[in-house]
N, C-alpha and C positions, 0 to 999 in steps of 0.2 A: 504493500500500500504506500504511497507518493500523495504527501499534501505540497501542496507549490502556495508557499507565503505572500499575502498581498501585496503590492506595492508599500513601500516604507516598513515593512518588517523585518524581524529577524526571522530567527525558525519556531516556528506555531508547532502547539502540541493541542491532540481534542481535549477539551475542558472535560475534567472530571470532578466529581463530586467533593472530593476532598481536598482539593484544591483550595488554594487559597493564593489573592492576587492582590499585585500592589496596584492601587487601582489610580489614575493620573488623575490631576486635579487642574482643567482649564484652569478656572479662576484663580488656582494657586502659583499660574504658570507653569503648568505643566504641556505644552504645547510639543504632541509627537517632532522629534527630531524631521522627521522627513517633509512636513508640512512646513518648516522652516527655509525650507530650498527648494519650494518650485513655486512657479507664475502661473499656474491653472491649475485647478482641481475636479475632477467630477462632481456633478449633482445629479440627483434624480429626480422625477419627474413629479413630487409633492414637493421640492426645495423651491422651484421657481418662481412664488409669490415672495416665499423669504428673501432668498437669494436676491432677486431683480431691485430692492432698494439699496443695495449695498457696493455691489458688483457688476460687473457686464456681463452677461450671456454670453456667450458663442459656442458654435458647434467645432468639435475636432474629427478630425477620419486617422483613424489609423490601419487603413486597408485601401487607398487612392480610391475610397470615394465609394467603396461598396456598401458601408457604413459610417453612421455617425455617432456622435454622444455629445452631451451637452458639458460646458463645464464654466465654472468663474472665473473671469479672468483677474488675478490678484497682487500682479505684477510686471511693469513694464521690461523687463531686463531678464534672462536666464538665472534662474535660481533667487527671483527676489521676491520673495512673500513679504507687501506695505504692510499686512495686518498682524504682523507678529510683532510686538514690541521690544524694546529693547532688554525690556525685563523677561520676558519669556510668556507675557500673555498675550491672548489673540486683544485684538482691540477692541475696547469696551464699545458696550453698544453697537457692535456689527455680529452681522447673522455668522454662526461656526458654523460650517457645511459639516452633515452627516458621516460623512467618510472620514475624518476627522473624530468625531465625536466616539465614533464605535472603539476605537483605540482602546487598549489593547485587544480586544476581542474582534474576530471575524468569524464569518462565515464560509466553511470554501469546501471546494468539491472534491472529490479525491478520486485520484489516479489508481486502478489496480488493475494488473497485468496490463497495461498501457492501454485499459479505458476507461475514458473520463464518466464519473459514475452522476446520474441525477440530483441525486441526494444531498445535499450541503450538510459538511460538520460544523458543529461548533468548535471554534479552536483559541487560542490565545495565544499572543508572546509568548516564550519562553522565558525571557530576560526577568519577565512581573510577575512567574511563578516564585513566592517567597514564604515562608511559613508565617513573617511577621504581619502578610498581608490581610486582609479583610476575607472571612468567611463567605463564598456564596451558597450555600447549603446551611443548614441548621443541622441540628444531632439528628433530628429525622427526616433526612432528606428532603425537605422543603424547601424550595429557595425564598433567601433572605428577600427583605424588601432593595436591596442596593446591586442586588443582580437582575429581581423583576423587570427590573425600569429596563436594565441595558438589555436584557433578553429580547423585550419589548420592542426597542430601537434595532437590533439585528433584523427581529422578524418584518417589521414594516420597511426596513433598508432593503431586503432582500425582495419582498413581492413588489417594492418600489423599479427596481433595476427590470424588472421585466415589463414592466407598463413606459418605461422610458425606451428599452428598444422598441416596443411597438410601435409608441409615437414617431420616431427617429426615423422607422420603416415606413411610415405613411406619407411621413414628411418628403419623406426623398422619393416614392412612388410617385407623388403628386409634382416631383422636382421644382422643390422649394429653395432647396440650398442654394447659392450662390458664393464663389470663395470670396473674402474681405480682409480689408487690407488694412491698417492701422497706421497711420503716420503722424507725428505730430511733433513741429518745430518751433524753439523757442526765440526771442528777439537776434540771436545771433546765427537763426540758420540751420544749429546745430540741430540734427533730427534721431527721433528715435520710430524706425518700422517697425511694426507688429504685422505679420504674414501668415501664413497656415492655415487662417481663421475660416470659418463659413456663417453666414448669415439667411434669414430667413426672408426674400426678397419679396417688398409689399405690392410689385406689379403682377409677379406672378398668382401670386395670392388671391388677388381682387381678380385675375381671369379665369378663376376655376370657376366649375360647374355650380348647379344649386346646389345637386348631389353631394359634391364634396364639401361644401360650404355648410352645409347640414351635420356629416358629421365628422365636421372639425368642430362645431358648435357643440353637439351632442356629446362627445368623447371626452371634452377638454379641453381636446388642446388648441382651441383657437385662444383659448387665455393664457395658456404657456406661449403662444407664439406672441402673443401683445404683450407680454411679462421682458421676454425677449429683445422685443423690439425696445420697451421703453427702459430695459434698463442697460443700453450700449449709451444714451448717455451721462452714465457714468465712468466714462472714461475721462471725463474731464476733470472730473472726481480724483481720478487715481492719477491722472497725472497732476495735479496738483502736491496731492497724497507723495507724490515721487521726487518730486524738487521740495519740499521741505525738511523730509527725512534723510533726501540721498544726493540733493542736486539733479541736475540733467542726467537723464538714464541714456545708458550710451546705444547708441544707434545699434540695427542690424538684428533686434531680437525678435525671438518666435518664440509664443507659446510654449512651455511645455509642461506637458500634465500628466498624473500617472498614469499606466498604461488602462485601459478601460474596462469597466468591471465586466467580467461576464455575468451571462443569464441562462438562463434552463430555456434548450428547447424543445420543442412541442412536436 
């Protein structure tokens, strides 16, 4: 059996009962190491009311365009997360994306005799297995109330990721996407690009059918796509956010975000 660890992990073992974990503490600045070095993050397809006040939407492909995923864009420059502070917290009053939050624990599919099996484990860090740590079991096997919650968060993260490929897939059937291009120069010239991006383009949009007009209404996502739309201007946001914390971000960056969760298919 082969469990393959999320992006930003170490090596994950399945959660057992007797387990006991150290468990991180955003507000204490506890902010995962690996969320501190990248410019994009995934979200899933219930973050996008959150997420669009805070961040910009864009979609990424990491297969030229066969697929998509959505993600926030959180930094102009390679490996520059604005919302981590210097202290080690994420920044007050801005939404944490759920991929983030699940930290230490995930959900992941496991490999045996080299097939990848339906099923998702629970699993965790290794590094936050500690005896000093916090109980998720009681003496009779009940979970505590401080694993409830994250339990909680796994399972609605996990049937979230599979209502976001769909969307993603409708979206690109109905060829929405459009790639987009980020630029922006300050009094001297000096420029910083954002490239790779895709956007959800409002001419094509408005030339679809009733049909599909119906249900993009009916499913959703015509609110994830206006979520979308209105929160790219926040980029103006984040570059401001980037010349007071870092000065002019230097030219030539792209996106990058962790590799894309996968989903169960059907």
């Amino acid at each position: 059996m082969q469990i393959t660890s999320p992006f930003g992990y170490g090596p994950i073992v399945p959660l057992e009962k007797q387990h006991r974990v150290l468990l991180p503490s955003l507000a204490a600045g506890s902010v995962p190491a690996f969320a501190t070095r990248i410019n994009a993050m995934a979200i899933s397809y219930s973050e996008f009311a959150a997420v669009q006040r805070d961040y910009p939407i864009v979609f990424l492909s990491a297969d030229e365009g066969r697929s998509f995923a959505p993600v926030a864009v959180l930094g102009l420059a390679d490996g520059q997360n604005l919302f981590v502070e210097d202290d080690g917290r994420w920044a007050a009053h801005h939404y944490v994306p759920a991929f983030v939050r699940r930290f230490p624990f995930c959900a992941s599919r496991v490999n045996v005799d080299g097939v990848l099996q339906e099923q998702r484990l629970i699993c965790v860090d290794r590094a936050y297995l500690d005896d000093s740590g916090i109980a998720l079991y009681d003496q009779s096997g009940a979970p505590t109330a401080a694993w409830t919650e994250r339990e909680r968060l796994l399972a609605e993260y996990e049937s979230d990721l599979e209502r976001t490929a769909q969307m993603c897939a409708y979206f690109k059937k109905l060829d929405l996407f459009v790639p987009m291009t980020m630029e922006v120069k300050d009094a001297g010239q000096t420029g910083v690009r954002m490239q790779g991006m895709h956007c959800i383009d409002e001419t094509r949009l408005v030339a679809q059918n009733a049909a599909s007009h119906k249900a993009l209404a009916t499913r959703g996502l015509a609110a994830r796509i206006y979520a979308h739309l209105f929160s790219l201007s926040t980029f103006a946001r984040l570059v401001e956010r980037a010349q007071t914390r870092h000065g002019a971000a230097r030219a030539g960056a792209e996106p990058v975000a962790p590799p894309l969760p996968q989903t169960r298919k059907k």
